[in-house]
C-alpha angles and dihedrals in degrees: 000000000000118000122238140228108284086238090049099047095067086052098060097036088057093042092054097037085057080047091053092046097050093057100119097231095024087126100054097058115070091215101064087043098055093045081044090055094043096055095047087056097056089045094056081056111049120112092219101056108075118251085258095065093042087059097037077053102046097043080058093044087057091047095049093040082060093046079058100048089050094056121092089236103037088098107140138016119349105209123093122211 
């Protein structure tokens, strides 16, 4: 996979990230949570995006990490890599 532009790779992290979000039953399957959280983390912890936004991303990242916990299969880690 190429890489992209470092002003380009926020972008798509956070477009498919609100994709991700969007999904109706994202929350319900582990596996998009955990990729939604990861993200979001990443995000929260980007140099591009302005202190607002990584705040805006980690406060996120906390709320979807307890929708996982929540869930019956949301048992381990919760990063992807």
């Amino acid at each position: 996979m190429r890489e992209l532009p470092d002003f380009l790779e926020p972008q798509a992290l956070l477009a498919g990230t609100l994709c991700l979000m969007s999904c109706p039953h994202s929350g319900e399957a582990p596996v998009f949570v955990r990729r939604i959280v990861a993200n979001l983390e990443k995000l929260a912890g980007h140099p591009a995006l302005s202190a607002e936004m990584r705040t805006v991303c980690r406060r996120l990242a906390a709320q979807w990490e307890e929708r996982l916990a929540a869930t019956a299969g949301g048992h381990g880690p919760a990063s992807v890599h």
